[in-house]
PDB file of N, CA, C, O and CB in Angstrom:
ATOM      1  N   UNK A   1      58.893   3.458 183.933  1.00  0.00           N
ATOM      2  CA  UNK A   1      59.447   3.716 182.620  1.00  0.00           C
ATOM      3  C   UNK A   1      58.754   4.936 182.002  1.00  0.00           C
ATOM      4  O   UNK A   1      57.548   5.102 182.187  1.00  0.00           O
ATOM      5  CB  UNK A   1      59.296   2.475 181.711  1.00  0.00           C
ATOM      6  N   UNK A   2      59.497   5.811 181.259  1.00  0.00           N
ATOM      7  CA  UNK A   2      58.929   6.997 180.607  1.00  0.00           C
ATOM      8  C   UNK A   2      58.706   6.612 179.257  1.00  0.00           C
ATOM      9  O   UNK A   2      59.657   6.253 178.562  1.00  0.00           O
ATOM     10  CB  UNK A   2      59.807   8.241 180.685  1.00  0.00           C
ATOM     11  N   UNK A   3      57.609   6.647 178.841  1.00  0.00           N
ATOM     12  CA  UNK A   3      57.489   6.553 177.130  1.00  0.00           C
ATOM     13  C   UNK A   3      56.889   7.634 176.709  1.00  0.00           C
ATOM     14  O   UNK A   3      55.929   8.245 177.177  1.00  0.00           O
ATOM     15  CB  UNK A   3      56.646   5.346 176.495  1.00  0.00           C
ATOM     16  N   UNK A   4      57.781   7.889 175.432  1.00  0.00           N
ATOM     17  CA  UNK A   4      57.596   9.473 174.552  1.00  0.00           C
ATOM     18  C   UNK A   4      56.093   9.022 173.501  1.00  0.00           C
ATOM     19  O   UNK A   4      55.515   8.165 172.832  1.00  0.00           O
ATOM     20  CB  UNK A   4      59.505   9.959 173.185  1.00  0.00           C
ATOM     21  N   UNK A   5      56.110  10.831 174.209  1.00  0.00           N
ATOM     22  CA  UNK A   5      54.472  11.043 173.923  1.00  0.00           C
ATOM     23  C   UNK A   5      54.512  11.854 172.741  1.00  0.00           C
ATOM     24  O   UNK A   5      55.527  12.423 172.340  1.00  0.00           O
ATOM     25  CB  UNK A   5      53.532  11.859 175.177  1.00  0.00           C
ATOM     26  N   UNK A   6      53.337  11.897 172.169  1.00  0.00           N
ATOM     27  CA  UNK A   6      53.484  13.056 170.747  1.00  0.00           C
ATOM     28  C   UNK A   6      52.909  14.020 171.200  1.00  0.00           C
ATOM     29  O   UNK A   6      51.914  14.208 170.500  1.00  0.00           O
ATOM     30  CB  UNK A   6      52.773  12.756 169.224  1.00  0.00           C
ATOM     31  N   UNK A   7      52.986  14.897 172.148  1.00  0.00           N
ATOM     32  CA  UNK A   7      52.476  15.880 172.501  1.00  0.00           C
ATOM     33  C   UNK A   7      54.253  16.924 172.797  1.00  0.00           C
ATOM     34  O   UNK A   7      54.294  18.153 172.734  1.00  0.00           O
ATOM     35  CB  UNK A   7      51.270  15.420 173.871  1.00  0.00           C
ATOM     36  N   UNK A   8      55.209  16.237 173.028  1.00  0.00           N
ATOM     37  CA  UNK A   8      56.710  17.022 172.294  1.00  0.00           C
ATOM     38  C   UNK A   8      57.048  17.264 170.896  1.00  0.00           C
ATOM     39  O   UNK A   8      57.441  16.606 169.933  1.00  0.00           O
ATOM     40  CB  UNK A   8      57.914  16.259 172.575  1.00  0.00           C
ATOM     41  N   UNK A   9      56.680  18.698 171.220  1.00  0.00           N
ATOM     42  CA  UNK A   9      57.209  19.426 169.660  1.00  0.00           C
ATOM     43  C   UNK A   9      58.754  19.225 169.441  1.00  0.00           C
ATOM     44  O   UNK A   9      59.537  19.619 170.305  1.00  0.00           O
ATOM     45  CB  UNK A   9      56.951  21.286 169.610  1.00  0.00           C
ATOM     46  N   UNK A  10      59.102  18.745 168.539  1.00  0.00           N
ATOM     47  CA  UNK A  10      60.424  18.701 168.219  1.00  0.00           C
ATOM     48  C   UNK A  10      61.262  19.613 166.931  1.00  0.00           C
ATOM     49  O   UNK A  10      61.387  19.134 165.804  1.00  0.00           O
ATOM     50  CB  UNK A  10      60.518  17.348 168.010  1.00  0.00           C
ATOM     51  N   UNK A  11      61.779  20.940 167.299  1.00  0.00           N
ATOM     52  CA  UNK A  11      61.680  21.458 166.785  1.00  0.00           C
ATOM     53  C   UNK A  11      62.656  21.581 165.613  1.00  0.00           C
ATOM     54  O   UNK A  11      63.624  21.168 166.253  1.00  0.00           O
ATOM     55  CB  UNK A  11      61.414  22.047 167.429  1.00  0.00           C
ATOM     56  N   UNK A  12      63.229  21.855 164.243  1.00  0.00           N
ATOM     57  CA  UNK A  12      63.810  21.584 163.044  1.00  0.00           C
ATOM     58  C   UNK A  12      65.100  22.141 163.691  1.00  0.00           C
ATOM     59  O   UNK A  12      66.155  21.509 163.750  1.00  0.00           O
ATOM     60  CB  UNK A  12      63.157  22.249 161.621  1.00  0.00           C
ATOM     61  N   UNK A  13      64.841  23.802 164.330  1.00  0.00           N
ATOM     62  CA  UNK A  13      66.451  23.876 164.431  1.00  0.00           C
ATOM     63  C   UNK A  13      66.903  23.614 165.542  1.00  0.00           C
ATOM     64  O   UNK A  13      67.799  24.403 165.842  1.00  0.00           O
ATOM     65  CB  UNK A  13      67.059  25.075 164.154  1.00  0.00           C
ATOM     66  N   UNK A  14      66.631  22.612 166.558  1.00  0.00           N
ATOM     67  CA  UNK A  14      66.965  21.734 168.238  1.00  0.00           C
ATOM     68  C   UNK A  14      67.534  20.399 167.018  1.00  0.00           C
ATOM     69  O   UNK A  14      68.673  20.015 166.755  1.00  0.00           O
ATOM     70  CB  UNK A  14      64.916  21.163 169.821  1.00  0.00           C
ATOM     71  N   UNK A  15      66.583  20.090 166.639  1.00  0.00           N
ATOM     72  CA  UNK A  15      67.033  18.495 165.682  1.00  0.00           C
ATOM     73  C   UNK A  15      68.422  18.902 164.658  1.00  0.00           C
ATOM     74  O   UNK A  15      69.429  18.201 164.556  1.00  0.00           O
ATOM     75  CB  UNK A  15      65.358  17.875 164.294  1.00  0.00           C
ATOM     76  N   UNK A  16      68.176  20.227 163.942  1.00  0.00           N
ATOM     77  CA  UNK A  16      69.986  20.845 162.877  1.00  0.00           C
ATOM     78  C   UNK A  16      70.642  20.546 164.301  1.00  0.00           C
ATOM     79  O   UNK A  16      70.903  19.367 164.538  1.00  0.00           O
ATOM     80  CB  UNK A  16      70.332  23.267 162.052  1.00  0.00           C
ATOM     81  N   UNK A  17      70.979  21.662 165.429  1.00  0.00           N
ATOM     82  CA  UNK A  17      71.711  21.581 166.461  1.00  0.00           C
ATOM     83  C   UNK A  17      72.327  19.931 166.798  1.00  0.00           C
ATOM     84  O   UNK A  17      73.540  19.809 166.968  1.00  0.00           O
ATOM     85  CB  UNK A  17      70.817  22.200 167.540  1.00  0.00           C
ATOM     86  N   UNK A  18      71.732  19.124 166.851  1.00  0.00           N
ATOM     87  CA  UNK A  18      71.698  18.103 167.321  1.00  0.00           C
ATOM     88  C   UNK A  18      72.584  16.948 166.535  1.00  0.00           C
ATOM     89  O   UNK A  18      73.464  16.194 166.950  1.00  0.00           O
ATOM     90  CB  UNK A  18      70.417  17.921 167.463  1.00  0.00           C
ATOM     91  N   UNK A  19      72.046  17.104 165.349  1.00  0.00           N
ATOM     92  CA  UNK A  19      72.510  16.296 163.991  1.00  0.00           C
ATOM     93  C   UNK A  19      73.907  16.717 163.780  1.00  0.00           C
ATOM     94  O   UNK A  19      74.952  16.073 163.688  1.00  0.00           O
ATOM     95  CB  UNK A  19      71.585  16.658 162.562  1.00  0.00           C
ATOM     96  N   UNK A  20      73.601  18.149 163.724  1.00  0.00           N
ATOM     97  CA  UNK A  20      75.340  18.329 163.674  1.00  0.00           C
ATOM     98  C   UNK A  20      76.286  18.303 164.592  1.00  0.00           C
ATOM     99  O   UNK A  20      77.175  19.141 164.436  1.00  0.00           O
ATOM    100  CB  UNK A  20      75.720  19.404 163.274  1.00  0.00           C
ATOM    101  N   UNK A  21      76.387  17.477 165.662  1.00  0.00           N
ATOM    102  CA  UNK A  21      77.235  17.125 166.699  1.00  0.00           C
ATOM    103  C   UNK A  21      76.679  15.599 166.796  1.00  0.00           C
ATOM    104  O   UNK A  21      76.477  15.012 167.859  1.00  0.00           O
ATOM    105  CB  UNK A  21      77.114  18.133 168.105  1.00  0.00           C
ATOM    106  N   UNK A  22      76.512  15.171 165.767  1.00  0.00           N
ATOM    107  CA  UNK A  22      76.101  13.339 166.064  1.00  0.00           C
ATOM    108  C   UNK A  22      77.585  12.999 166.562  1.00  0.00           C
ATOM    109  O   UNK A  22      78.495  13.734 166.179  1.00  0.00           O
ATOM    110  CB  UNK A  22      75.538  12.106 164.298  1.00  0.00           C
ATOM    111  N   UNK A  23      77.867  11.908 167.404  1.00  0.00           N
ATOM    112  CA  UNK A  23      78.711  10.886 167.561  1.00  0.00           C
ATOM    113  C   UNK A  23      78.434   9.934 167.108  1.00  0.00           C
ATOM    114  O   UNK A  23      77.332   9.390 167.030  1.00  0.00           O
ATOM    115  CB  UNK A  23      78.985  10.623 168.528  1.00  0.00           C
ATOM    116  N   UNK A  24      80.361   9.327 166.416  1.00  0.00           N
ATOM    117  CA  UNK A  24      80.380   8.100 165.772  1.00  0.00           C
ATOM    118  C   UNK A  24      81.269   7.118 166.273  1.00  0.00           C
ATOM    119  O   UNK A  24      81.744   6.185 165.625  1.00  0.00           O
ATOM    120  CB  UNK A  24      80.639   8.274 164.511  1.00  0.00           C
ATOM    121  N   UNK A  25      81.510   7.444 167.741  1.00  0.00           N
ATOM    122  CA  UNK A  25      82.114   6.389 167.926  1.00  0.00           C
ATOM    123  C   UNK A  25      83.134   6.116 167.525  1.00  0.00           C
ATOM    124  O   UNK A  25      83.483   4.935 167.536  1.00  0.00           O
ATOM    125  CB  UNK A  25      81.630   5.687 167.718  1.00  0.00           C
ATOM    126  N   UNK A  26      83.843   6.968 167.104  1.00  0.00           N
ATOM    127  CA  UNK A  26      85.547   7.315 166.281  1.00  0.00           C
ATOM    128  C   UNK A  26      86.659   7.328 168.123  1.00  0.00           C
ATOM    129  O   UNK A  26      86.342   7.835 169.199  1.00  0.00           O
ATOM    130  CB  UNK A  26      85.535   9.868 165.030  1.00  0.00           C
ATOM    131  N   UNK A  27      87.377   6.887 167.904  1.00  0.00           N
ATOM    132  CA  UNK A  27      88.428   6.508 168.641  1.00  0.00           C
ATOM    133  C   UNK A  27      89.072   7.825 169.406  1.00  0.00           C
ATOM    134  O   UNK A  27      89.772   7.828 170.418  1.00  0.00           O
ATOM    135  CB  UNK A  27      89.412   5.771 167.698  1.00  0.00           C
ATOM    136  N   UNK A  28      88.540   9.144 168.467  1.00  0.00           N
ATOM    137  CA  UNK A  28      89.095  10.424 169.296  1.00  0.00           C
ATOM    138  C   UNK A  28      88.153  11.035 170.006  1.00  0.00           C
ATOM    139  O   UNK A  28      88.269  11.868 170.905  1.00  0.00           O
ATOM    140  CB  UNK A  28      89.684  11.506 168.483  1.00  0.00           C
ATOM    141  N   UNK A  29      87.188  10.540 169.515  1.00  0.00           N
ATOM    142  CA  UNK A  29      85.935  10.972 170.795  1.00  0.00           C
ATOM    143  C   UNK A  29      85.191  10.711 171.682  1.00  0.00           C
ATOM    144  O   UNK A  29      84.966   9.510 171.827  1.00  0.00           O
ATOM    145  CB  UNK A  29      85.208  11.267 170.664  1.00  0.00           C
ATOM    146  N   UNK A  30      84.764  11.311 172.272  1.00  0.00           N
ATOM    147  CA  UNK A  30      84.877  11.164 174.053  1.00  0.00           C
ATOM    148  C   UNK A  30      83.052  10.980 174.249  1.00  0.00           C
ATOM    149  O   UNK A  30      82.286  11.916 174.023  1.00  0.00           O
ATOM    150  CB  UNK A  30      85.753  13.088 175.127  1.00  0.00           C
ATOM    151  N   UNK A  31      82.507   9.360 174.782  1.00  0.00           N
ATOM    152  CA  UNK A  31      80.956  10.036 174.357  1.00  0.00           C
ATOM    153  C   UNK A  31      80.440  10.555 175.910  1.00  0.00           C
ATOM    154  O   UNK A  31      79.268  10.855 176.139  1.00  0.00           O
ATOM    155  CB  UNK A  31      79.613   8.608 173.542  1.00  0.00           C
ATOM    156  N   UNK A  32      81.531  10.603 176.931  1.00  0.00           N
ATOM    157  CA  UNK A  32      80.834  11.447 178.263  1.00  0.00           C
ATOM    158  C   UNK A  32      81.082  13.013 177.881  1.00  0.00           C
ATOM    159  O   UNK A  32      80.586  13.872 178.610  1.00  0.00           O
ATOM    160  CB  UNK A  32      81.708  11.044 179.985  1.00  0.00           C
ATOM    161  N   UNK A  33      81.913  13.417 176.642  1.00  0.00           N
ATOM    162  CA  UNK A  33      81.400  15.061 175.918  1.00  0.00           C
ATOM    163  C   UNK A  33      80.581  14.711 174.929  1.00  0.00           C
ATOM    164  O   UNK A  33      79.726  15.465 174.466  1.00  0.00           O
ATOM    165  CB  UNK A  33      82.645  16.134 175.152  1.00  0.00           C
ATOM    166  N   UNK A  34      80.710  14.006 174.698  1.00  0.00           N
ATOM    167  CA  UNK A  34      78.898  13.979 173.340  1.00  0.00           C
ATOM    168  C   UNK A  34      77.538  13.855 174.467  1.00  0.00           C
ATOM    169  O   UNK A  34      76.386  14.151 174.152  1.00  0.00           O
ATOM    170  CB  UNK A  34      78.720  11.765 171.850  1.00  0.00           C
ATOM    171  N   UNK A  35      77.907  13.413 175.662  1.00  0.00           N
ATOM    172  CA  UNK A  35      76.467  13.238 176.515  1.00  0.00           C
ATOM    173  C   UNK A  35      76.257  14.786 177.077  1.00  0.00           C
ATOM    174  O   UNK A  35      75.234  15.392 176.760  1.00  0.00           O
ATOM    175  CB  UNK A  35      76.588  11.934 178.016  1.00  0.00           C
ATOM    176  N   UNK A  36      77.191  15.360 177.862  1.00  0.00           N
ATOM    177  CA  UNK A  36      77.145  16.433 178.110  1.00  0.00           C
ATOM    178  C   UNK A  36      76.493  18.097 177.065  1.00  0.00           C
ATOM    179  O   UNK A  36      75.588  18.911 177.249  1.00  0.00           O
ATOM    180  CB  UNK A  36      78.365  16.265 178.453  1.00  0.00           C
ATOM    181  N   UNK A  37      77.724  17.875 175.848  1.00  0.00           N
ATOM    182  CA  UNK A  37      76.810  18.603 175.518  1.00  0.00           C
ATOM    183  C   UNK A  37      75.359  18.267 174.351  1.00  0.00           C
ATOM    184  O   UNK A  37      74.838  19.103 173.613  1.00  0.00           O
ATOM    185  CB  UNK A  37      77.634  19.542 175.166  1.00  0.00           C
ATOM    186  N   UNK A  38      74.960  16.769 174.498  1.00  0.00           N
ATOM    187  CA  UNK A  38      73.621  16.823 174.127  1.00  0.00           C
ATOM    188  C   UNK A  38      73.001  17.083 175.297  1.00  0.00           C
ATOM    189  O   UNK A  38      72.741  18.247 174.992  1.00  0.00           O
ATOM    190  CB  UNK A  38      73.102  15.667 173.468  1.00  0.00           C
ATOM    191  N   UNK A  39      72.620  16.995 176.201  1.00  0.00           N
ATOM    192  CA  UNK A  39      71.913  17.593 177.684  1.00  0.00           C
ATOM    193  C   UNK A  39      72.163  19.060 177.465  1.00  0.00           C
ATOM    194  O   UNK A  39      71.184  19.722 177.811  1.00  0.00           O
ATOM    195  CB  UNK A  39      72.721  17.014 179.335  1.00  0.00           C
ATOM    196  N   UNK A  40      73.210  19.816 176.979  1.00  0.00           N
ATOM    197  CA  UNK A  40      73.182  21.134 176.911  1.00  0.00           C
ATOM    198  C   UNK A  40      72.445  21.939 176.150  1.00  0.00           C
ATOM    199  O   UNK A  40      72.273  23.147 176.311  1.00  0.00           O
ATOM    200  CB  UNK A  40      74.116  21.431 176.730  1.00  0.00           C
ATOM    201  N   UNK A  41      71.839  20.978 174.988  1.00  0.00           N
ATOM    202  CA  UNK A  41      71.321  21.997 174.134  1.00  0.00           C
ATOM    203  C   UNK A  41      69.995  21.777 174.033  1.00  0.00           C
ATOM    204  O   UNK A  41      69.229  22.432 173.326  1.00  0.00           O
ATOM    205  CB  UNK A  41      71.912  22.066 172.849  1.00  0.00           C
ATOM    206  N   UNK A  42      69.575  20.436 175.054  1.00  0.00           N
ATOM    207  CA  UNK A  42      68.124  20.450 175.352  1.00  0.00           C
ATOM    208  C   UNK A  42      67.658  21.946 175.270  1.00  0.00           C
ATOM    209  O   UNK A  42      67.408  22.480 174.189  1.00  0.00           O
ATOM    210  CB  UNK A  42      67.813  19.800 176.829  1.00  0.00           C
ATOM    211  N   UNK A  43      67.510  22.879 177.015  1.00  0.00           N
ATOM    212  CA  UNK A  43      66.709  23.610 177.008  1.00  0.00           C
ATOM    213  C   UNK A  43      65.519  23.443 177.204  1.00  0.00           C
ATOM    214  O   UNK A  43      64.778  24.418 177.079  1.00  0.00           O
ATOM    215  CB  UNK A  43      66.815  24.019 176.313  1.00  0.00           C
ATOM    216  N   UNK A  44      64.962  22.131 177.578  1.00  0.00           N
ATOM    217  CA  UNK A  44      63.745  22.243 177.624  1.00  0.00           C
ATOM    218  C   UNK A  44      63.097  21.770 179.575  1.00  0.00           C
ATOM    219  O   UNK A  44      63.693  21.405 180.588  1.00  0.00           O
ATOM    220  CB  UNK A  44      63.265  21.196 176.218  1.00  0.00           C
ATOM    221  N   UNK A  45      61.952  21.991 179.314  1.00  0.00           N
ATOM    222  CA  UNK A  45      61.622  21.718 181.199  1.00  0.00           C
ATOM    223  C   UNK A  45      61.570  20.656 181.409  1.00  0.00           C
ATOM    224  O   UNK A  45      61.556  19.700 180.634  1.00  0.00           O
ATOM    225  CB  UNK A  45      60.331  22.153 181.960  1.00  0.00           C
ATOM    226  N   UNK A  46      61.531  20.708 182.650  1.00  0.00           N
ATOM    227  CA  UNK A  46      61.722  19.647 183.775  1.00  0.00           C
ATOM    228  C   UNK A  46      60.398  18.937 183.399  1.00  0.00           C
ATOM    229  O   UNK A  46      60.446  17.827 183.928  1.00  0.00           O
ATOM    230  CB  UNK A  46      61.849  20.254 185.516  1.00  0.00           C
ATOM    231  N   UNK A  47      59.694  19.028 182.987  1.00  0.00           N
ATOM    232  CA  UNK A  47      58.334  18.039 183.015  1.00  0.00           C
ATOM    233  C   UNK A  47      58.534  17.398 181.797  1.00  0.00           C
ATOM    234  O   UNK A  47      57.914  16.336 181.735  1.00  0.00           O
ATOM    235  CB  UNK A  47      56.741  18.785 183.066  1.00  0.00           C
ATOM    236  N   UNK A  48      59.159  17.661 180.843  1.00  0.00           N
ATOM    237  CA  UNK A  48      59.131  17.555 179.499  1.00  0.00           C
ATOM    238  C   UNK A  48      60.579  16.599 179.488  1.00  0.00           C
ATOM    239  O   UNK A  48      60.740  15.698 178.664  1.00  0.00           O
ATOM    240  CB  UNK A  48      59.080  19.147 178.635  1.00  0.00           C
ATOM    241  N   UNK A  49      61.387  16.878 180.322  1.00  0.00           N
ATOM    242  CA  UNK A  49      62.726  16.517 179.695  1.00  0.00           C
ATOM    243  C   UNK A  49      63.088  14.783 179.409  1.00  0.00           C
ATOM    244  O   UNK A  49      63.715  14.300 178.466  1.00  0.00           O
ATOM    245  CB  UNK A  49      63.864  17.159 180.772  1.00  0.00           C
ATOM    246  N   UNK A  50      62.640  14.292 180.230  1.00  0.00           N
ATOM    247  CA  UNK A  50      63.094  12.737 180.028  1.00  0.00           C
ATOM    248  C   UNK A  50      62.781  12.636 178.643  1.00  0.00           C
ATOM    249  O   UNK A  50      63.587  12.447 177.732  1.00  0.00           O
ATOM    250  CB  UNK A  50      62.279  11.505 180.973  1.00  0.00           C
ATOM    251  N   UNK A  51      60.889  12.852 178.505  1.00  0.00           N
ATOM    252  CA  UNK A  51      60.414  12.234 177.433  1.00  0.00           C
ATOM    253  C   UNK A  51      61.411  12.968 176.035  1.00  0.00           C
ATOM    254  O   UNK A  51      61.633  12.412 174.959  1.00  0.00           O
ATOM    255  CB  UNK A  51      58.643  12.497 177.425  1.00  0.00           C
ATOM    256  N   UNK A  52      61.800  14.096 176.388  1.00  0.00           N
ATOM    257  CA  UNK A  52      62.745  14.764 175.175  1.00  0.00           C
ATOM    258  C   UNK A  52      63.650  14.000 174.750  1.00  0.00           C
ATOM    259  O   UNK A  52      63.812  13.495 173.639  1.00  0.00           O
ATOM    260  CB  UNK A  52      63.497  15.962 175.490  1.00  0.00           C
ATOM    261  N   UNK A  53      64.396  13.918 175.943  1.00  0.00           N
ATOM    262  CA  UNK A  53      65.729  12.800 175.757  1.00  0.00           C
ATOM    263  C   UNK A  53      65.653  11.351 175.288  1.00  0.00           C
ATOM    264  O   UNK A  53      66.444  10.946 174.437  1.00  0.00           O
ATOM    265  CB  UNK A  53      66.378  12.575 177.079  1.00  0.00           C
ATOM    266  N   UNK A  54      64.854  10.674 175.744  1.00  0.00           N
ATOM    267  CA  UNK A  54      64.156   9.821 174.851  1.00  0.00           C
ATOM    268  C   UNK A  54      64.206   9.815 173.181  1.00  0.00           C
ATOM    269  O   UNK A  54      64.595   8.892 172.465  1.00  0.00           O
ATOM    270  CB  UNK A  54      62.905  10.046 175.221  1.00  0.00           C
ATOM    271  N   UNK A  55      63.664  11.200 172.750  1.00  0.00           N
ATOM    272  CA  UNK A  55      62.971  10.839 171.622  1.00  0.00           C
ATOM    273  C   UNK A  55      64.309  11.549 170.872  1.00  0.00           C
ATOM    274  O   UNK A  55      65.052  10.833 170.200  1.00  0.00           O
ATOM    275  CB  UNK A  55      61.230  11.433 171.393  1.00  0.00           C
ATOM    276  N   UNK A  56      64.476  12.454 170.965  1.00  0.00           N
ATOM    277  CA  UNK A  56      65.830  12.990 170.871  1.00  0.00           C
ATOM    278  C   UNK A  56      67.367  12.677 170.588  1.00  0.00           C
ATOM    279  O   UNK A  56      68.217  13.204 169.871  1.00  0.00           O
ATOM    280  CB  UNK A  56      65.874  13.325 171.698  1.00  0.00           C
ATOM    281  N   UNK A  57      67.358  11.610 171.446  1.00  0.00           N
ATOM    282  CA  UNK A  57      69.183  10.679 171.235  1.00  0.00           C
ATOM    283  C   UNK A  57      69.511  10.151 170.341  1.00  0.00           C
ATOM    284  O   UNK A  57      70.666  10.224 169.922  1.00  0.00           O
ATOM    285  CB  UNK A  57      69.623   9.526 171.981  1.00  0.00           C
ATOM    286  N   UNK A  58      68.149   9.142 169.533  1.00  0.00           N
ATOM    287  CA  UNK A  58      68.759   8.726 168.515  1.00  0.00           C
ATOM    288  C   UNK A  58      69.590   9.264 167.392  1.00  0.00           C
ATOM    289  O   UNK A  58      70.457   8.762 166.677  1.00  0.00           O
ATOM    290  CB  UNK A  58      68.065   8.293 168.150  1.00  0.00           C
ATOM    291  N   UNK A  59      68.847  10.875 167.500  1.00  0.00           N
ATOM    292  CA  UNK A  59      69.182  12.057 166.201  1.00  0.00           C
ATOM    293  C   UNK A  59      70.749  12.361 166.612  1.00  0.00           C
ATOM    294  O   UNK A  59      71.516  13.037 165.925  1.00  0.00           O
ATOM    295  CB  UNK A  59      68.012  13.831 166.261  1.00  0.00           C
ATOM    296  N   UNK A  60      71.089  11.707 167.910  1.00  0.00           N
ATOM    297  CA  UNK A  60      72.459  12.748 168.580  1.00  0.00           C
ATOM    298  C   UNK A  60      73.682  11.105 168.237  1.00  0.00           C
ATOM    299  O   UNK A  60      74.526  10.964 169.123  1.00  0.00           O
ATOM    300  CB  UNK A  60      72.141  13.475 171.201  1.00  0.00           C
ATOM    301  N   UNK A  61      73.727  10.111 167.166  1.00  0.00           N
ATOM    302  CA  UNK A  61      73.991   9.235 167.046  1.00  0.00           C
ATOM    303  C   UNK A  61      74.236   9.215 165.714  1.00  0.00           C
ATOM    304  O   UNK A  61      73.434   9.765 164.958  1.00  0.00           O
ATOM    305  CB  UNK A  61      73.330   8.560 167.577  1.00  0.00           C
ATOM    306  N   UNK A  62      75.453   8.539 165.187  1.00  0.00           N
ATOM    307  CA  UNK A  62      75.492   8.277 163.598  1.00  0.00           C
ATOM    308  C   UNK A  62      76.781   6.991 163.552  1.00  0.00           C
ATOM    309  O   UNK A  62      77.435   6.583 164.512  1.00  0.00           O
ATOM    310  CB  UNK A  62      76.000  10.016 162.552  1.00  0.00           C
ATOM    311  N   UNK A  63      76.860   6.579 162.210  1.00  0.00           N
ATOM    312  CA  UNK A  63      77.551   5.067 162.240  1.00  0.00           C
ATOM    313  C   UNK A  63      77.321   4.017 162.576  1.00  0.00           C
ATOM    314  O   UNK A  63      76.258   3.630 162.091  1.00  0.00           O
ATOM    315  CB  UNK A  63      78.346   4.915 162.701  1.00  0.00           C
ATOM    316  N   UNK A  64      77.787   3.322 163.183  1.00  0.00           N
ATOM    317  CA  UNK A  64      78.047   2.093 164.081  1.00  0.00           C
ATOM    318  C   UNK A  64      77.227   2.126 165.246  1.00  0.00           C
ATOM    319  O   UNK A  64      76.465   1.292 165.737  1.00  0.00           O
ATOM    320  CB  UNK A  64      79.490   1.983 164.545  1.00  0.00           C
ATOM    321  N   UNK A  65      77.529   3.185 165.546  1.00  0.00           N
ATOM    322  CA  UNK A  65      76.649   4.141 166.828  1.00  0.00           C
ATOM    323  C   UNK A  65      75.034   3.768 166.739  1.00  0.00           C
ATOM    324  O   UNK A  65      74.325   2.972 167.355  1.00  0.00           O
ATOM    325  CB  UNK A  65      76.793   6.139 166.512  1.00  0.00           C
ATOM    326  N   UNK A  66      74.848   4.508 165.918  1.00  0.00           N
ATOM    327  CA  UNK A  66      73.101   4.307 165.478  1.00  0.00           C
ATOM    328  C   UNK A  66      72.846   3.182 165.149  1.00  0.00           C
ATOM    329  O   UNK A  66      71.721   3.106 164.656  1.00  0.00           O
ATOM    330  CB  UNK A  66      72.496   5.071 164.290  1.00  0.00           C
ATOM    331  N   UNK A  67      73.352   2.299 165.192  1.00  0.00           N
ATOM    332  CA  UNK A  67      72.929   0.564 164.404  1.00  0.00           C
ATOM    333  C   UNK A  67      72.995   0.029 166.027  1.00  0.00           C
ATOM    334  O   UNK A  67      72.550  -1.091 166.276  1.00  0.00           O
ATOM    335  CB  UNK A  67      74.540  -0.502 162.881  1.00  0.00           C
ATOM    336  N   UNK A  68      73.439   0.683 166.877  1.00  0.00           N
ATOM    337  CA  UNK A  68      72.951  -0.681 168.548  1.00  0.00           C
ATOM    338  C   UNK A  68      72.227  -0.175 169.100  1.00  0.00           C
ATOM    339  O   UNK A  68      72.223  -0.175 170.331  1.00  0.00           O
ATOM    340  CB  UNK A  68      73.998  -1.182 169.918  1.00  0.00           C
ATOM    341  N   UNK A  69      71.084   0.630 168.137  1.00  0.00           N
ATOM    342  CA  UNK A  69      69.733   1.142 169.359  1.00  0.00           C
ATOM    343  C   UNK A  69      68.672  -0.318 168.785  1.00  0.00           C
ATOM    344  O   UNK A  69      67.563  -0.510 169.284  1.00  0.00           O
ATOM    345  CB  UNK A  69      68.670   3.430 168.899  1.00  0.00           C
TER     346      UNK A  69
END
């Protein structure tokens, strides 16, 4: 299991990017394109990335959505 470390900077405008493409789980959207392009705007390395994604997804979530983590 990977658990997020505080040694990932998380940076204000990766988290704007992010926030503003939350999925809600609305009936017209697709969340294998909300997965895709949140993986797209990572950017970050291979050593780093799980723990990113991790800490990261919840911000890429809103509604209904964010209430089953």
């Amino acid at each position: 299991m990977v658990r997020p470390t505080k040694g990932l900077e998380m940076k204000p405008t990766l988290l704007s990017l992010i926030i503003a493409n939350q999925f809600d789980g609305l009936d017209n959207e697709d969340p294998y394109i909300h997965l895709t392009k949140f993986y797209g705007t990572m950017g970050i390395s291979r050593e780093n990335e799980k723990v990113a994604y991790l800490r990261l997804f919840p911000f890429s979530l809103n509604g209904k959505e964010k209430n089953l983590l």
